[in-house]
LUMFI-742533 format. One record per atom (N, C-alpha, C): residue in one letter; x, y, z. Coordinates in steps of 0.2 Angstrom, whole numbers, plus 2048, in hexadecimal, padded with zeros to 3 digits. Example, Ala and Ser with C-alpha at 12.3 -4.5 7.8 and 13.67 -1.06 7.14 Angstrom:
BEGIN
A8427E4827/A83E7EA827/A8427F0827/S8407F5823/S8447FB824/S840800827/
//
This chain:
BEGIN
XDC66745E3/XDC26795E0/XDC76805E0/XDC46835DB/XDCA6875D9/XDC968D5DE/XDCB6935DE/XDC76985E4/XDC469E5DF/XDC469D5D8/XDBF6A25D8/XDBA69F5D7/XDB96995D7/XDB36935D7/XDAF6955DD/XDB06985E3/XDAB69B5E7/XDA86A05E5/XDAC6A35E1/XDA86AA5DE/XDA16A75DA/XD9F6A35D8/XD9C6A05D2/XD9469C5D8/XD9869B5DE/XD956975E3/XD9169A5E7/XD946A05E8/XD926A75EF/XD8C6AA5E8/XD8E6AB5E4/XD896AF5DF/XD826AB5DF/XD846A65DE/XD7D6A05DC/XD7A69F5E2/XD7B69F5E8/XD786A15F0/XD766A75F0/XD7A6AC5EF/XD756B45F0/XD6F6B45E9/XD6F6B05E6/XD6A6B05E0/XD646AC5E3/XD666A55E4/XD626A15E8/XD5D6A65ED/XD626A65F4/XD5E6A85F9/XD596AF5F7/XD5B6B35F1/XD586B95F1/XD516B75EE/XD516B15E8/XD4B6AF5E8/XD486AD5ED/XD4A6A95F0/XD466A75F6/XD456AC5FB/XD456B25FA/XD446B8600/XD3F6BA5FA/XD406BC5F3/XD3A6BD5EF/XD336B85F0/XD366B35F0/XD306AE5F2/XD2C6AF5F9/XD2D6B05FD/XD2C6B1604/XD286B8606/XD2C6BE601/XD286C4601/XD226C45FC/XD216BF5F8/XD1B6BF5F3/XD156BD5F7/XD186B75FC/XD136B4601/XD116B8604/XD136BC60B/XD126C160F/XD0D6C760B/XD0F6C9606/XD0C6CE603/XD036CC601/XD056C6600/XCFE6C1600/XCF96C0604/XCF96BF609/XCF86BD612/XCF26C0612/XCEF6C560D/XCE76C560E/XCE56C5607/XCE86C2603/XCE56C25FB/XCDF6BB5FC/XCDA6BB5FB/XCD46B55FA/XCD86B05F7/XCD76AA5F9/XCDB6A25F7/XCDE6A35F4/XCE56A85F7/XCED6A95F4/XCEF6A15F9/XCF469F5F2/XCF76975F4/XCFE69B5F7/XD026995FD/XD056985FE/XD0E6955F9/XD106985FA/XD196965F4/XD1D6925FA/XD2168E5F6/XD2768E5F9/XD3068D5F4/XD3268F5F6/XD3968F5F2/XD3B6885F3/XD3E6865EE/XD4167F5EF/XD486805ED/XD4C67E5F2/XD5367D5EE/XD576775EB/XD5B6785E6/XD5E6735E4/XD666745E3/XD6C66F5E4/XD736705E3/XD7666F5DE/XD7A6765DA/XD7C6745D4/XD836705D5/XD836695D1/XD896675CF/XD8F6685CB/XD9566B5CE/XD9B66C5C8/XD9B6685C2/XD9D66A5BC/XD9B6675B6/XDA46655B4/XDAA6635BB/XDAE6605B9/XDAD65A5B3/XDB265B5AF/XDB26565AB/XDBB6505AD/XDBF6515AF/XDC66505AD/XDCB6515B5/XDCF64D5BA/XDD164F5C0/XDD76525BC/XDDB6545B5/XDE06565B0/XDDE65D5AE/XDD965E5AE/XDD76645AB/XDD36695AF/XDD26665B4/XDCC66B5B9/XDCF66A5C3/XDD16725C3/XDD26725C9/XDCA66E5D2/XDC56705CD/XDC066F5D0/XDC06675D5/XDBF6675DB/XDBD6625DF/XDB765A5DB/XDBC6555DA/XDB564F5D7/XDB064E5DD/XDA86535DB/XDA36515E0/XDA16575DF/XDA565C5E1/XDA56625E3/XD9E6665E1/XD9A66A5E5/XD9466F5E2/XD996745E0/XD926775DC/XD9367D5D9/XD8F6825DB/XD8A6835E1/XD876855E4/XD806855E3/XD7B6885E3/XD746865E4/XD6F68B5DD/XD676875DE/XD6468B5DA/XD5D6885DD/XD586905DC/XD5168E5DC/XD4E6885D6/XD4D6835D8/XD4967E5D3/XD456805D1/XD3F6805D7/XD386825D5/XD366865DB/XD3068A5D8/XD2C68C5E0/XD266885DE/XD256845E4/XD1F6805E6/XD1B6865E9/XD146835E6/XD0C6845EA/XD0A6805ED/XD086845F2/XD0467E5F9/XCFF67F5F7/XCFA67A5F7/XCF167C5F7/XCEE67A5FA/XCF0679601/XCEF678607/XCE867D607/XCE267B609/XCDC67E60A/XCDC68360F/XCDB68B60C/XCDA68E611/XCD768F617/XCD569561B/XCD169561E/XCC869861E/XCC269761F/XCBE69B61C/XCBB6A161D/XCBA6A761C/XCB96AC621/XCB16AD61D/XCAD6AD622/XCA66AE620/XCA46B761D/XCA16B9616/XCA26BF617/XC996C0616/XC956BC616/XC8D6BC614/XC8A6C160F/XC8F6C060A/XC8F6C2603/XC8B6BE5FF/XC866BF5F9/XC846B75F7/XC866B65F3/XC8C6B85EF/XC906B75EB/XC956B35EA/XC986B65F0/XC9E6B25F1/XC9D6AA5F6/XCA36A55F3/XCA36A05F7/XCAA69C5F5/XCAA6995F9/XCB16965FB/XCB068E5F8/XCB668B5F9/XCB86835F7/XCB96835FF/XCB667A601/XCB8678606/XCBD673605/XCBF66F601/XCC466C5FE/XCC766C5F6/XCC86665F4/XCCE6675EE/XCCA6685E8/XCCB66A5E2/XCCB66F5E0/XCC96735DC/XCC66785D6/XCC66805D4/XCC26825D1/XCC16885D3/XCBC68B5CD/XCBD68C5C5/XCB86895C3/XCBC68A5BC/XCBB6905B6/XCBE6935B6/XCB969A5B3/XCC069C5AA/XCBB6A15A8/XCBC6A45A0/XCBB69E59C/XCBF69C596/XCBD69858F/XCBB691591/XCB5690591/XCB3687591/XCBB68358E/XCBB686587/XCC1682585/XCC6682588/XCC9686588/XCCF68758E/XCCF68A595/XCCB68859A/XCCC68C59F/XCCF68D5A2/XCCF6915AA/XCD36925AD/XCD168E5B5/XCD668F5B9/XCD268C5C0/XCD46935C5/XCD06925CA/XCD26975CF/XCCE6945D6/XCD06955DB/XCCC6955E1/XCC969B5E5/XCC96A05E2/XCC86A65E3/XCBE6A75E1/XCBB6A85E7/XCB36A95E6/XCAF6AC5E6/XCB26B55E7/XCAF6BA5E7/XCAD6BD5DE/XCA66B85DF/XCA46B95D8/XCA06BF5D6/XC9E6C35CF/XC986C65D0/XC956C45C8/XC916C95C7/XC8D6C85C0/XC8F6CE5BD/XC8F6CB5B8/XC8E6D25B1/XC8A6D45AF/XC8B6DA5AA/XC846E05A8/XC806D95A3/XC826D45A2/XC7D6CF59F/XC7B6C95A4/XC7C6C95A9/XC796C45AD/XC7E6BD5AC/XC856BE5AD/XC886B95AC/XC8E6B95B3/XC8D6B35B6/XC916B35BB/XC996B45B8/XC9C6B95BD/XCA36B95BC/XCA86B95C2/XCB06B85C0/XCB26BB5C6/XCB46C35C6/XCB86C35CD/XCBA6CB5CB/XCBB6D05C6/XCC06CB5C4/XCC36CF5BE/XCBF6CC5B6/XCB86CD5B7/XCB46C95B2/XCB76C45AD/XCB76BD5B1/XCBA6B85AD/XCB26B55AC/XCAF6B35A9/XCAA6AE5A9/XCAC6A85AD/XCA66A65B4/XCA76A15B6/XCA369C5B4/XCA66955B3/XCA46915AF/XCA068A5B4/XC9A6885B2/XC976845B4/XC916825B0/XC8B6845B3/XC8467F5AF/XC7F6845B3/XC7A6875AF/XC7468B5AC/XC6E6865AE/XC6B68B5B5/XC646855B6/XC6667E5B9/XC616795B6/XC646735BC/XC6A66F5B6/XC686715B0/XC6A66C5AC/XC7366D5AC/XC756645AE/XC7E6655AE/XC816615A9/XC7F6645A5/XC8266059E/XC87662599/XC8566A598/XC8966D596/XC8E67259A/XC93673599/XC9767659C/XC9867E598/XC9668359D/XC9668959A/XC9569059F/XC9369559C/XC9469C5A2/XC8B6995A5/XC8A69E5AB/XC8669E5B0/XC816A45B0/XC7B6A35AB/XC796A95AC/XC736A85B2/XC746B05B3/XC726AF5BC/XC696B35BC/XC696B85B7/XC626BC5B7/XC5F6BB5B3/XC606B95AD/XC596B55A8/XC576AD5AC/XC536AC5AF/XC516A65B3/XC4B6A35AE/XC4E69D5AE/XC4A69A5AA/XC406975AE/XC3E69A5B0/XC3969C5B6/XC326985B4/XC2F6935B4/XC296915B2/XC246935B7/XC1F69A5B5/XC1A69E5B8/XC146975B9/XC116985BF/XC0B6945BE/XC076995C4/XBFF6995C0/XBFB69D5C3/XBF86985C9/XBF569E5CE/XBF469B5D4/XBEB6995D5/XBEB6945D6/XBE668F5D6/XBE468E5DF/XBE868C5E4/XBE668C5E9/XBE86915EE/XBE66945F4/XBEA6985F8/XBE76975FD/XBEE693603/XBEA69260A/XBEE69660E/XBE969A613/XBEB69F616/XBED69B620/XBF069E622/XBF0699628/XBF169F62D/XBED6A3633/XBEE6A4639/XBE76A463E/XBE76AC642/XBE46AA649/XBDF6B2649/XBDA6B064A/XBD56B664D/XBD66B6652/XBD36BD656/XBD36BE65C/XBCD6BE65F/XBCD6BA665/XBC76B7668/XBC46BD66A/XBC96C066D/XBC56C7671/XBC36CC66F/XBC56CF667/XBC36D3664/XBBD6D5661/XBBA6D9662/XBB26DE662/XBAF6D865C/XBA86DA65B/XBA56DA655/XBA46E0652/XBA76DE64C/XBA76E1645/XBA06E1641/XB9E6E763D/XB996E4638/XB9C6E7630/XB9C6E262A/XBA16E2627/XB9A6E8621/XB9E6EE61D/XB9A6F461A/XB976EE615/XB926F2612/XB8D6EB60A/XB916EF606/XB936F6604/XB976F75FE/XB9B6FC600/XB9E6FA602/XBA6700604/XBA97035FC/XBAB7095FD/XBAB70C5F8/XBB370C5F8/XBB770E5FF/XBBE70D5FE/XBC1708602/XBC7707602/XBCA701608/XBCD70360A/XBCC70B60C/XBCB70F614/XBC570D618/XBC170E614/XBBA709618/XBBC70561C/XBBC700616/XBBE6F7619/XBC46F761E/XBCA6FB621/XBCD6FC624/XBCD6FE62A/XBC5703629/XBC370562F/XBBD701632/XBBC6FC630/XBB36F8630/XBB86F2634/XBBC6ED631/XBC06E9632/XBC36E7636/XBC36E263A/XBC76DF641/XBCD6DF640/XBD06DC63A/XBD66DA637/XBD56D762F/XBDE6DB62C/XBDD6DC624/XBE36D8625/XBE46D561E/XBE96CF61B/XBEB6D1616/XBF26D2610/XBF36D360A/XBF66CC60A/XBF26C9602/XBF56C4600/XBF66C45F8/XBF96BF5F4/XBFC6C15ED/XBFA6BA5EA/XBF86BA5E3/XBF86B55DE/XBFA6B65D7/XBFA6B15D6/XBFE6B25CE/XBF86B15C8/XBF96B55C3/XBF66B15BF/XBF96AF5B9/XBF66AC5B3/XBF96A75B0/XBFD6A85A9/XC016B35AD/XC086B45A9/XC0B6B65AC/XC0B6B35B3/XC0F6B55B7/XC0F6BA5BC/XC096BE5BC/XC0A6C65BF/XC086C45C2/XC096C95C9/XC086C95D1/XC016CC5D2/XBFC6CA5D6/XBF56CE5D8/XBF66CC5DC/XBF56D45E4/XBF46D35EA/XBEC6D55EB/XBE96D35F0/XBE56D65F2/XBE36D25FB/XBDE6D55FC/XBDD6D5604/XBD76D2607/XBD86CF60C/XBD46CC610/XBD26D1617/XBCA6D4617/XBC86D561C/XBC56D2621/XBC56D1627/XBC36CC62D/XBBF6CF632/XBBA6CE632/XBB46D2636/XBB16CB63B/XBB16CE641/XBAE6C9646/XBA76CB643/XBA36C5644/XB9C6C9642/XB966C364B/XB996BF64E/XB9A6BE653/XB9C6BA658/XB9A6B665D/XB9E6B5662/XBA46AE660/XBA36AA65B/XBA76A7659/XBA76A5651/XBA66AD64F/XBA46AD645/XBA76B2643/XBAA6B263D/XBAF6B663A/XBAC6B6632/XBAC6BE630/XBAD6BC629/XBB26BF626/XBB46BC621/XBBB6BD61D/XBB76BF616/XBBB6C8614/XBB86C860E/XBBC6CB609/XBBB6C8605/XBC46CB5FE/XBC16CF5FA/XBC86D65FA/XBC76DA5F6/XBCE6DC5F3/XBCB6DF5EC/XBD26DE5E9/XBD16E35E4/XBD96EA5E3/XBD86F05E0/XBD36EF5D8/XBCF6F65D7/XBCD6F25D2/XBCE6F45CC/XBD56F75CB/XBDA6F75C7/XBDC6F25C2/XBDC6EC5CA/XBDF6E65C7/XBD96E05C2/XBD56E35C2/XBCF6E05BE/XBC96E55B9/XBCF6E95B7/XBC96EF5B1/XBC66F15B4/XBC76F55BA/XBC06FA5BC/XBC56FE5C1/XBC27045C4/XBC670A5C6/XBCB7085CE/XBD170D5CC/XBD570A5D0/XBD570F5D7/XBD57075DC/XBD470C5E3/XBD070B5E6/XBCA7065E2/XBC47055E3/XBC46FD5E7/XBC26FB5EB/XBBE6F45ED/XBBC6F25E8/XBC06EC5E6/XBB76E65E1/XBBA6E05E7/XBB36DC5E8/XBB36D85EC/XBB56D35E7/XBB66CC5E9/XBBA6C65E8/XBB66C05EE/XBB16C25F1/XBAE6BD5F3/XBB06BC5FC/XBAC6B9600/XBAE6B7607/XBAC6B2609/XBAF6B0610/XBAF6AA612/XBAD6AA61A/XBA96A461D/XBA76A4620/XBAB69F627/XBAD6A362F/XBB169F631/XBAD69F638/XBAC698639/XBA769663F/XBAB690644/XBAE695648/XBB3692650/XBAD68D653/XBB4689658/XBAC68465B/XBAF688661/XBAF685669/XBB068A670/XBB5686670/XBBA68566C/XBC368666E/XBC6688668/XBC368A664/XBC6690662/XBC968E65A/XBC7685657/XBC6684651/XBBF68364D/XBC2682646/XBBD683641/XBBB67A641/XBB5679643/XBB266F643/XBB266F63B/XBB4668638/XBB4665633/XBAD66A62F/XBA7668632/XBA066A62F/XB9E67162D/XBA567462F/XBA467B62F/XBAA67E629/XBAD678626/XBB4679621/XBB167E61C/XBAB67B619/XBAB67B612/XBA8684612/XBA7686617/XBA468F616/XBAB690619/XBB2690617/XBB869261A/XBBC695613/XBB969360B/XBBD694607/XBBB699603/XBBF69F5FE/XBBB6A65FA/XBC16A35F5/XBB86A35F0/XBBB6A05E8/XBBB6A45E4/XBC16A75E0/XBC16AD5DE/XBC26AC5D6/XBC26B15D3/XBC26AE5CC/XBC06B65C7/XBC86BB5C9/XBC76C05C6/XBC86BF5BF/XBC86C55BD/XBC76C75B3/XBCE6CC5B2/XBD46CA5B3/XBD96CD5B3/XBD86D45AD/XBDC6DA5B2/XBDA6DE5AB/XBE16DD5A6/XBE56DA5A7/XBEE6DB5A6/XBEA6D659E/XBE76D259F/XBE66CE59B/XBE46C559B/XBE96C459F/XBE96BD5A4/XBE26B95A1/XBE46B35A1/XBDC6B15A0/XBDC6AE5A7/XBD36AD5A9/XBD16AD5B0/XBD56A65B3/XBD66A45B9/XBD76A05BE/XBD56A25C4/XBCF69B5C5/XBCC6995C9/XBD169A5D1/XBD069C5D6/XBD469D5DB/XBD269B5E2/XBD26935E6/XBCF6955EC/XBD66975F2/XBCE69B5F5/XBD669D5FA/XBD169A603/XBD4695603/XBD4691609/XBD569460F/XBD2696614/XBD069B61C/XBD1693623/XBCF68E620/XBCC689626/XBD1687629/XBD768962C/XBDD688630/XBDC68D633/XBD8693633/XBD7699639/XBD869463E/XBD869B645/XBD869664C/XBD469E64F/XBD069D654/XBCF6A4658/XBD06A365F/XBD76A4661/XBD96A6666/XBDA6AB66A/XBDB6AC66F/XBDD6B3672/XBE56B6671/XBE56BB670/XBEB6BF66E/XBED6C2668/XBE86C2665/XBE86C7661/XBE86C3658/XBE76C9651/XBE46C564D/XBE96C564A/XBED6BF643/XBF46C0641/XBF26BC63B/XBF56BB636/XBF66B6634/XBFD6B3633/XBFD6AC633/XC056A8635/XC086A762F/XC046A7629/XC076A2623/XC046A261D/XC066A0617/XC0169F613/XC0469C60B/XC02696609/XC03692604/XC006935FD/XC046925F9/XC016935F3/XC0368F5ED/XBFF68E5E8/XC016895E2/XC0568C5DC/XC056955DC/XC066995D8/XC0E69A5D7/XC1169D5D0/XC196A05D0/XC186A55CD/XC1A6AA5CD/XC1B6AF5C9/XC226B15C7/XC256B45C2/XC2A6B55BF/XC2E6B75C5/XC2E6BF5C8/XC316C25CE/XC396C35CD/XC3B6C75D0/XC416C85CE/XC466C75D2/XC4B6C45D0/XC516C25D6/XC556C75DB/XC526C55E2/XC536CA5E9/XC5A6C85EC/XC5D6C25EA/XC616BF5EF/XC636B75EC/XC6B6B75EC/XC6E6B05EA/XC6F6AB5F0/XC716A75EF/XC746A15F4/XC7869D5F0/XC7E69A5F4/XC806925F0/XC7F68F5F5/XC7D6875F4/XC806845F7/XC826805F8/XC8667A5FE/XC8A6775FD/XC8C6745F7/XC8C6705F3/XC8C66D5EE/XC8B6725E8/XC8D6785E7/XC8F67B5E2/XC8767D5DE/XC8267D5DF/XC7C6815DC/XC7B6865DF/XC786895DA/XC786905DD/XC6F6945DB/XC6D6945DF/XC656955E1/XC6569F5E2/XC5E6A25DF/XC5C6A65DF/XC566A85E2/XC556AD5E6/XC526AC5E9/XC4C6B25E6/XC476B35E3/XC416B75DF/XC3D6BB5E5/XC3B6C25E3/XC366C55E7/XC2F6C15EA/XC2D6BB5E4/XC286B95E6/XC2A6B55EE/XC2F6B25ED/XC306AE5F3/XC346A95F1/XC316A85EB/XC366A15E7/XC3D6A15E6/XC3E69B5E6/XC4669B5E5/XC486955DF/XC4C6975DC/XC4B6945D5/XC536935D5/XC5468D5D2/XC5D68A5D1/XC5F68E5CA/XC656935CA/XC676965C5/XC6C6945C1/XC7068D5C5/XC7668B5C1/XC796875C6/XC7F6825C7/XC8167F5CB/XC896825C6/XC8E6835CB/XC966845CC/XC9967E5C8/XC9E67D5C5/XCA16785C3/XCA76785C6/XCAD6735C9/XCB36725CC/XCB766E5C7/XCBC6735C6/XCC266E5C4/XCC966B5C7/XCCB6675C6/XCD26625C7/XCD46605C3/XCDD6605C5/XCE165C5C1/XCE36595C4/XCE96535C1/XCEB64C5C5/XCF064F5CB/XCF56555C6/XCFB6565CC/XCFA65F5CC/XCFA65F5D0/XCF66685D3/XCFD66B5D3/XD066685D5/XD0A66C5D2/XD0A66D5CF/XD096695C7/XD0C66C5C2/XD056725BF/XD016755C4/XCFE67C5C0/XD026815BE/XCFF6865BA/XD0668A5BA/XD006915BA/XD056945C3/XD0269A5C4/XD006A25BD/XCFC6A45BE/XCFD6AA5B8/XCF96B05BC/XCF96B25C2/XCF76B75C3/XCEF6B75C6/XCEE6BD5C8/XCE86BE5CA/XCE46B75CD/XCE66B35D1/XCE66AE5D3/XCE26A65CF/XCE46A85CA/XCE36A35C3/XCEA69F5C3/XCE669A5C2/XCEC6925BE/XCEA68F5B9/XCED68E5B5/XCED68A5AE/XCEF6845AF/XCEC67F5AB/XCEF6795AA/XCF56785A6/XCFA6725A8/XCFF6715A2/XD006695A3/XD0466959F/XD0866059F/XD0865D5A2/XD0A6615AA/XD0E65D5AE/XD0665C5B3/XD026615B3/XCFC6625B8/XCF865D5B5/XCF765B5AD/XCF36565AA/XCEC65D5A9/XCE76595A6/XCE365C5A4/XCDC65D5A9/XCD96625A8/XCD46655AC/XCCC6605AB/XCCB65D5B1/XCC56585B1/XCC165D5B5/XCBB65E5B3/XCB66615B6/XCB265D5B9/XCAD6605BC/XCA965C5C3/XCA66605C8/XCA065D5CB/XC9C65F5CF/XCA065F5D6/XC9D6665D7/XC9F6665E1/XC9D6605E4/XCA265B5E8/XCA16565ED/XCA26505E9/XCA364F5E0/XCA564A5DD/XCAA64A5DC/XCAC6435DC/XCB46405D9/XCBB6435DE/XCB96445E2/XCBF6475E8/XCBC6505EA/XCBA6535E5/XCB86595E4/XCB565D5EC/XCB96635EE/XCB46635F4/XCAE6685F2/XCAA66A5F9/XCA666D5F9/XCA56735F9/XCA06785F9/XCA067F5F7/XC9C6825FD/XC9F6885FD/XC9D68B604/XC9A693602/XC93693600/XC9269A601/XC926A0606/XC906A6604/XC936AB609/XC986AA60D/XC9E6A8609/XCA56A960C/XCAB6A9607/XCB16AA60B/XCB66AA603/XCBB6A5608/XCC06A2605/XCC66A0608/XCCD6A4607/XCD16A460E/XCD36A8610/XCDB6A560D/XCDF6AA60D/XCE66A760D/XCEA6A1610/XCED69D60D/XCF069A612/XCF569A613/XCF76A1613/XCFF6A5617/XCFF6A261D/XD056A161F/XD056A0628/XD0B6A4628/XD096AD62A/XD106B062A/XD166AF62F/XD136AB635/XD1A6AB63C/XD1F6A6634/XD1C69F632/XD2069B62D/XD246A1629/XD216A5627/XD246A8622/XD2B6AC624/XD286AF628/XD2B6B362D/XD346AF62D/XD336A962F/XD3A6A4633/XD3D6A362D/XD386A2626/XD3A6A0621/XD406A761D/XD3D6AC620/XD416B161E/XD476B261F/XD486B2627/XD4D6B262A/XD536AB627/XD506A9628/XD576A2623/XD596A361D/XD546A7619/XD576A8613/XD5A6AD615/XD5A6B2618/XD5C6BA619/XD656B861B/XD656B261E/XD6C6B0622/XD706AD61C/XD6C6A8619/XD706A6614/XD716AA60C/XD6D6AE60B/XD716B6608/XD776B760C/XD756BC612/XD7C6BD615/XD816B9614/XD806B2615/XD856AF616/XD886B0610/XD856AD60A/XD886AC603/XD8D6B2601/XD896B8604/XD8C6BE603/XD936BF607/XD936BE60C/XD9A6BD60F/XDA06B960B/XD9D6B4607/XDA16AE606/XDA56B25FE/XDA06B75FC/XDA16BB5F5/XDA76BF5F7/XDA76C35FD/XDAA6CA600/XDB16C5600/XDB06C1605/XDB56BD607/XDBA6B9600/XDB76B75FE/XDBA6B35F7/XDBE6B95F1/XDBA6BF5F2/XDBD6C55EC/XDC36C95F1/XDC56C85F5/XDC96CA5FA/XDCF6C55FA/XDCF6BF5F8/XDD46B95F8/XDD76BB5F4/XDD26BA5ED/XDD36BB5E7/XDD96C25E6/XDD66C75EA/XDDA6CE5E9/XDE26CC5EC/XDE06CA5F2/XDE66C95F4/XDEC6C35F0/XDE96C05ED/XDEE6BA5EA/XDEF6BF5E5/XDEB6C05DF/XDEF6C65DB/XDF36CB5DE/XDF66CE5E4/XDF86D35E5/XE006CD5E7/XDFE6C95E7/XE066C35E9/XE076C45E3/XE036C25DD/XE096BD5D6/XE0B6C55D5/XE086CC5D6/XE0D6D05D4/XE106D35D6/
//
């Protein structure tokens, strides 16, 4: 090998190892970016391109010193950090979200999603995240998350479930209470309860409970009467019910059928009437005072979305003021055959290419596909002490190269200072 042939050698080393400290400081830089992949430098040995042992001083065999091949991604499954966000959610294995153009998307593992000023799920940097609207998974498309496709049905039964108090006074319930400060003040215990009628709108009104004796309660509904064309503020009754304990404190069979109030108001909103029983005969009158525990209904009202969820398996559920919770879309996951050959672009987005093959969609848990983790995001999988060591080796093989530079153009000076 000739001796300026080290100069060509030391240079391709300080070039090398320099990427490879760029690589390493791109990771570290990372170490709290969401589902940042891990790099690593790979090196390769260039071979002399002797052709002739007559024409070329060069060593047969000899290297020509080194080059970065490729920077490999690890995508080695980060860790999860719970943030009880209801947006965001993480991958629990292999792999991506697929988000922007159906036609060509993109992948990302990155799950800090939100919505847009039109109700469409996005990522940070508003890409459309792509998956399936409602339950239906057929077509592949954006995720709208606040037009809910919601099928209102009016409310037909209402059963009420808790406990009067055994030990509280007798009451005598007013014959026409003018306010429901009256009924407030007359009444052992008052309930709000809510039904739908059949465009959806919400009616609350209330249940008052008067001991009227030692094991008799009457239950009597009132409801503003605003909500039925007449002045508001006022009391219009809705009918009562009749609840007759035996001495341990339930309601016997024979006594069920005076336990229901059958309502059946004249909506002012418009609504056409529905029949409405609302069901009392799971009271209990025990000691400790009067509560109720629960209460059942047949009814949906449209209501407005208070709060998200996904879960495992990639759906993602809404949860409505009424109570209801209604499915808004399910996530779609993308794979390819070989995960190197994606090709980074930024903002933690990969495109598919030749070598990765082409992007197979699928549900979370299907075809290898892992699971989905809401309220959490995945974390890096920098591990910086590796990074750390990895630095130092490059740092020494610079140095080193570099020596061999200094060292080599010092020969060189010195042999030219001979031939003259």
């Amino acid at each position: 090998m000739r001796l300026e042939s080290a100069l060509r050698t030391s240079r391709e080393g300080i070039t090398a190892h320099g990427q490879a400290i760029a690589v390493v400081s791109d990771n570290i830089s990372n170490v709290s970016t969401t589902a940042f992949k891990q790099q690593r430098a790979e090196f390769s040995d260039i071979l002399s391109d002797k052709t002739s042992d007559k024409l070329s001083e060069v060593v047969a065999g000899a290297g020509d010193g080194v080059f970065v091949d490729r920077v490999r991604l690890n995508f080695e499954v980060g860790a999860l950090n719970a943030t009880g966000r209801d947006l965001d959610v993480a991958l629990t294995g292999n792999g991506f979200f697929v988000v922007g153009d159906a036609a060509s998307p993109k992948l990302t593992r990155t799950g800090n999603f939100e919505i847009n000023a039109d109700g469409i799920l996005t990522t940070a940097d508003g890409l459309p995240v792509l998956g399936y609207s409602g339950t239906d998974i057929a077509q592949l498309g954006t995720i709208q998350m606040s037009k809910l496709a919601i099928q209102t049905l009016p409310t037909n039964t209402l059963e009420i479930y808790g406990n009067v108090d055994a030990g509280a006074p007798l009451t005598t319930p007013p014959a026409s209470p003018a306010t429901f400060q009256e009924l407030n003040n007359a009444a052992a215990f008052v309930s709000t309860h809510s039904a739908y009628d059949t465009t959806g709108a919400r009616h609350d009104f209330q249940l008052y409970y008067f001991k009227t004796g030692a094991n008799q309660w009457v239950a009597q509904a009132y409801i503003n009467g605003a909500e039925v064309g007449q002045a508001n503020d006022i009391p219009v009754s809705l009918g009562q019910a009749t609840l007759n304990f035996n001495q341990f404190g339930q309601i016997d069979l024979a006594a069920q059928a005076q336990t229901s109030i059958a309502i059946n108001p004249v909506w002012a909103n418009g609504a056409a009437q529905n029949p409405i029983t609302v069901g009392l005969g799971q009271f209990t009158q025990f000691a400790g005072g009067s509560r109720v525990t629960g209460a059942t209904q047949d009814g949906r009202g449209n209501g407005d979305v208070v709060a998200y969820d996904i879960a495992d398996d990639g759906k993602i559920f809404a949860t409505l003021s009424t109570g209801d919770r209604v499915q808004a879309g399910t996530l779609a996951l993308g794979m390819v055959t070989n995960v190197d050959g994606l090709e980074r672009q930024g903002n933690a987005l990969f495109a598919a290419t030749q070598d990765s093959g082409a992007i197979t969609v699928g549900l979370a848990g299907a075809s290898g596909r892992g699971g989905t983790a809401g309220g959490a995001l995945e974390a890096s999988n920098v591990d910086l002490s590796s990074e750390f060591v990895n630095m130092i080796v490059y740092q020494r093989g610079y140095q080193a190269s570099s020596q061999v530079l200094s060292t080599t153009s010092d020969l060189i000076k010195n042999t030219i200072a001979l031939i003259r």
